[in-house]
N, C-alpha and C positions, 0 to 999 in steps of 0.2 A: 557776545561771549558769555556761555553760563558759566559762572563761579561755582563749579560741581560741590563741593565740600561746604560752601554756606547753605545752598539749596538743599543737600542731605541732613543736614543740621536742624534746617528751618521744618521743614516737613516732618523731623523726628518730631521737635517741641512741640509742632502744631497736634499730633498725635498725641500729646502725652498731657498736655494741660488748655485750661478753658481759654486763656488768656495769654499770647504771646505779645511783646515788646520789643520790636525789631528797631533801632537805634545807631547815630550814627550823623555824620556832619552831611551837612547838604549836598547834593550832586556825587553824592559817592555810590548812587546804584541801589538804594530800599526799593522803590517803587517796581524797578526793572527786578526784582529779585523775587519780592513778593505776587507781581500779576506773572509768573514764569509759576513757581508756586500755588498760585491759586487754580492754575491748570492741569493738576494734578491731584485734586484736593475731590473727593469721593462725594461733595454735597454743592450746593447753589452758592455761588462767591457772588459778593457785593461790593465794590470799592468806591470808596466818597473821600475828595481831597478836601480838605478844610481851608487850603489855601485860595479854592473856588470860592464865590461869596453865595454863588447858590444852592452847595453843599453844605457850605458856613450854617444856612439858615434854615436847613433841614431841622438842626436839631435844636432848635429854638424850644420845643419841647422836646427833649432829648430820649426822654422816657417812652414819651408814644411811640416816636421813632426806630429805639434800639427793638422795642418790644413787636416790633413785624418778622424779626429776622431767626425768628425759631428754629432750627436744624439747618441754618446756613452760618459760610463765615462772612463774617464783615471786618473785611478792612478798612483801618481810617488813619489815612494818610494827616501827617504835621498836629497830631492829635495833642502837640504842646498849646498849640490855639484854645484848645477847649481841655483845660486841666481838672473840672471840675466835674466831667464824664468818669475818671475814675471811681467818685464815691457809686455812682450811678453803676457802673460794670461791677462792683462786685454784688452791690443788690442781685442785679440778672445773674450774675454766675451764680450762685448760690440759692437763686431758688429753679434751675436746671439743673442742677447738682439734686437738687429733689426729686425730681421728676426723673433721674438717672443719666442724664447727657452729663459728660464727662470731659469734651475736652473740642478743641477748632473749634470755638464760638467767637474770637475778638483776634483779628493782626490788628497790632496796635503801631505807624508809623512815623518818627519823632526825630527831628534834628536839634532836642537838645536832651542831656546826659538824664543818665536812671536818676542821683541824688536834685538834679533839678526839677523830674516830672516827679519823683516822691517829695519833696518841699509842699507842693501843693496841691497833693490827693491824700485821699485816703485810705491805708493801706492795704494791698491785694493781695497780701501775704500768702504765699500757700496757692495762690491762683492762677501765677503772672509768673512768667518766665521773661527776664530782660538779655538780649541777643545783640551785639553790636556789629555790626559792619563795617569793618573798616577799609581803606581803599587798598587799592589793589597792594598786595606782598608780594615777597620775592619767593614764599614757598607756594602761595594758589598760580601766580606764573610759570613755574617752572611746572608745574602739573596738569595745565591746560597747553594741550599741544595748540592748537586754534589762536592763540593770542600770541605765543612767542618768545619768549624770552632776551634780554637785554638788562642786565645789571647796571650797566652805566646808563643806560637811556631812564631805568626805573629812578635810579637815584638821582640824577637831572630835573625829571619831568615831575617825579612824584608817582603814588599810586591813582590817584584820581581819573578815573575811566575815561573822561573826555579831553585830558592832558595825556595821559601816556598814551594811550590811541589813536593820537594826532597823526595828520600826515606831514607833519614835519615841525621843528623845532619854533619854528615862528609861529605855526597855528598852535601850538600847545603853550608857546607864549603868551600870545592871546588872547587863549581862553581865561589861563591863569590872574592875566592881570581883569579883568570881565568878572571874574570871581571875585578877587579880591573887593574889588569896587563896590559890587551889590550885596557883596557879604556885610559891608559894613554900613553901607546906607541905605539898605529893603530888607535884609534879611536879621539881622539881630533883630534891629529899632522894629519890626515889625510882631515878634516875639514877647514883646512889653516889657523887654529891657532896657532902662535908662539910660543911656550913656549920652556924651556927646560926640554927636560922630567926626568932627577934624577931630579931636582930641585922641582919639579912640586909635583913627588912621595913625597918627604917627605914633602911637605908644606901641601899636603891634609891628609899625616898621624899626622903632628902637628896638624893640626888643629883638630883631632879629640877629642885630650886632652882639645878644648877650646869650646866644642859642648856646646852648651847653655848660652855663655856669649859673653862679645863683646872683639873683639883682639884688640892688639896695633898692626900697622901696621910696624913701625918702631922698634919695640922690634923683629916681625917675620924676618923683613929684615936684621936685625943685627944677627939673629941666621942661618940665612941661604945665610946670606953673599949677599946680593942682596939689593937694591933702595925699598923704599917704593914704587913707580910707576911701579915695577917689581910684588912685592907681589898683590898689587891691582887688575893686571890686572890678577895673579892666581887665585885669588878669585873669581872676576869678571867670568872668563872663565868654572869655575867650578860653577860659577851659573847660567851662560847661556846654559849649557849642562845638566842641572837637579840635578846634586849634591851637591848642596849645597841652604839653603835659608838664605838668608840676613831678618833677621825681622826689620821693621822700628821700630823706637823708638815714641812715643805718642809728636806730633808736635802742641795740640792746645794751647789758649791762656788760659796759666796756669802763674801767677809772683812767679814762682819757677825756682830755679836753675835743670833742666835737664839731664840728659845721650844725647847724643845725636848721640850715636856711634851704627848701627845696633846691633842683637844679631846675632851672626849664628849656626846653625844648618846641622847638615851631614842628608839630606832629608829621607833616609834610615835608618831605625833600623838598619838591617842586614850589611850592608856599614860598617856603625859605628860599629859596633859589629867587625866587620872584620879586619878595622882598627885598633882596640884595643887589640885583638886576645883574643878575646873571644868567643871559639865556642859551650860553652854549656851555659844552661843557669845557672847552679849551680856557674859557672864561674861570669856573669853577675850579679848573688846576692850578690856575696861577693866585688865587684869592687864601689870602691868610686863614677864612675861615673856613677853608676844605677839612682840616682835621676834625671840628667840632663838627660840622658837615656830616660826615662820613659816622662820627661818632651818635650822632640823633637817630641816622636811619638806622643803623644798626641796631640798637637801643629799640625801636619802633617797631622793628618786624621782629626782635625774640620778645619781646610783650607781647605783643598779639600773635604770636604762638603756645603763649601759654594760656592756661585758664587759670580760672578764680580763686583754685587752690595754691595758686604758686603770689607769694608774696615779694616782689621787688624792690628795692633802695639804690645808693648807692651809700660810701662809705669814704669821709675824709675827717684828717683830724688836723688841728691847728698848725699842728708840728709840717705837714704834708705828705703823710701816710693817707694814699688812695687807693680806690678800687673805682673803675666807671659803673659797672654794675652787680649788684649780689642778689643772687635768686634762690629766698627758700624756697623748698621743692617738700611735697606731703608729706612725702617719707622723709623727713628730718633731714637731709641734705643741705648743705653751702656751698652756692656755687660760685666764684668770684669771675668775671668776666673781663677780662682789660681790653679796649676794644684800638686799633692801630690802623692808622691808612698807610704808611708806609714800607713797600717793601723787605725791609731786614729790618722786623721787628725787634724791639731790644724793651725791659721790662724795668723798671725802677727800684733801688731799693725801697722806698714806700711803699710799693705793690707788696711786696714782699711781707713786710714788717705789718703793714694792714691783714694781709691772708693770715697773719700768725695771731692779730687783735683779735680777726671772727670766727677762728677757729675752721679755718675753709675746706672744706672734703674736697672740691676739684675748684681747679683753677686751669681758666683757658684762656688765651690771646687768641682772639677772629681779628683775622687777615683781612687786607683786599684779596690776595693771593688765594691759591686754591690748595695748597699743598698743606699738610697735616704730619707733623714732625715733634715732638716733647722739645724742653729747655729744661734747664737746672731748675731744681725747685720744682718737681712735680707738674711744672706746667706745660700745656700743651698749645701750640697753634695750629688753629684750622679755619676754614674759610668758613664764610657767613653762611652761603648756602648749604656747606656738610653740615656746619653748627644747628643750623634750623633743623634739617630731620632728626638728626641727632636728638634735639627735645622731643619733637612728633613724636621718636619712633617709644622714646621712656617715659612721657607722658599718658600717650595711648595706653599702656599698659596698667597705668596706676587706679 
């Protein structure tokens, strides 16, 4: 399946600057996106995976190496293996920047986040465009005829190419649980991330019990026998590798008592699903945590519809005046998001009395449902899928 809209994205960037950064959690489709990509690309492509030990040791002098690849692109795959190529890549960018080459000189391929591979380089400011990938949505779905579309199968399975494209609930099972395994015993520890891996395992299946609200750090550390500065940095590590999102909490100047403890989130329907061991969906309808469920995915596809200018929280105060999500938008907008899996949706006074804290210019309630109807108080309901173009169509323009 080509992902039309990443691939037009990815070729834009690659056109426009020396150094592209294509990012994103394991098995979600870089590689397959990038060699599609490179087949389209006007000069000689090179690709070397660093996960190889004999690409590994190519660039053992990394200098000699990079310095063959004059008026082609070079890809480099898992390039968090060798973090110290950065200082290296802006050298070469900049002295072709002399010479007048201007831009598709580096795909750079990484399954762990921008703030983690900027920790330990130095910076490409001005160079480097960072691009994330994330697994499959319910608005690149709906817009590739060739793959299909199923909202309940997406939100079961997950976005994950090789989960949602299964041919049936037990192979995408599976694979899931296959994932999970290697993700936490070859794929971090291999990254040169400390952890201990039982410990690790169950701190990300605990957490799946607390998807959608905020943790005590110190209640986890005492259930799992370890330092609050232990649990942290599991946290931490599992959300600079893609699985996990920390949501910030609503920081403007409100004279209200606050939350001021992230929410988090298993970034994955399917993950979560997994974790919980739930592999049908008849499963998932009878389960307590379908709400907060339903509440993640939703939450996960209007963030990665948005871009960089759109800043997200959410919004609760001691008293329990909520909002699930608030989206500034460039143009000075508040958007308040309450997100409901149940059919006759019904709204809180907190809701309420929160939109009047952040002064909120629109307020919407997304449905499971597909119909689009107002409610008292300015707000509107509409389905996840109208809701998503809905931003396309007003971000696009911005």
């Amino acid at each position: 399946m080509i992902r039309r809209e990443r691939f037009q994205s990815l070729v834009r960037a690659l056109e426009s600057m020396p150094v592209v950064a294509l990012i994103g959690s394991r098995q979600v489709g870089k590689t397959t996106l990038a060699l599609e990509v490179a087949r389209e690309i006007d000069k000689p492509v090179t690709h070397i995976d660093l996960e190889s030990d004999a690409d590994f040791n190519k660039l053992t002098d990394a200098e000699a190496y990079l310095g063959r690849f004059d008026g082609q692109l070079l890809i480099i795959d898992e390039v968090q293996r060798k973090p110290d190529l950065f200082r290296l890549l802006r050298v070469i960018v900049d002295e072709r920047r002399r010479k007048g080459e201007r831009s598709c000189h580096f795909l750079l391929l990484g399954s762990a986040s921008r703030d983690l591979l900027q920790r330990s380089s130095e910076s490409l400011a001005g160079r480097i465009r960072y691009m994330e990938l994330t697994p499959f949505t319910v608005t690149e779905l709906k817009e590739n005829e060739q793959a299909g579309f199923d909202l309940e199968l997406l939100w079961l399975r997950g976005g994950f190419p090789d989960s949602y494209l299964a041919e049936s609930d037990q192979a995408s099972w599976d694979w899931r649980r296959d994932f999970f395994t290697t993700y936490v015993e070859r794929d971090i520890p291999s990254m040169g991330v400390g952890v201990s891996v039982p410990q690790l395992k169950r701190f990300w299946k605990m957490l799946a019990h607390y998807h959608g609200n905020q943790i005590n750090l110190s209640e986890f550390g005492r259930s799992l026998e370890s330092s609050h500065t232990t649990i942290r940095n599991y946290l931490d590590t599992l959300t600079d590798f893609y699985m996990v999102r920390q949501l910030s909490p609503w920081s403007g100047n409100i004279k209200k008592r606050l939350v001021k403890t992230p929410k988090i989130y298993i970034r994955d329907s399917g993950i979560l699903h997994s974790l919980l061991l739930l592999p049908k969906f008849d499963a998932l309808l009878s389960h307590p945590i379908i709400g907060a469920s339903w509440e993640g995915f939703v939450v996960e596809n209007i963030i990665n519809q948005l871009d960089e200018r759109c800043e997200c929280c959410y919004y609760r105060t001691a008293t329990g005046a909520e909002i699930d999500l608030v989206i500034h938008t460039p143009d000075n907008e508040i958007w308040a998001v309450e997100i409901k899996r149940n059919l006759a949706p019904k709204l809180t006074r907190g809701f309420h009395e929160a939109c009047k804290d952040i002064k909120a210019t629109h307020k919407w309630l997304v449905s499971a449902k597909t119909d689009r109807y107002p409610l008292t108080g300015g707000v509107e309901v509409i389905g996840l899928s109208e809701f998503l173009k809905l931003l396309k169509d007003k971000f696009s323009g911005l």
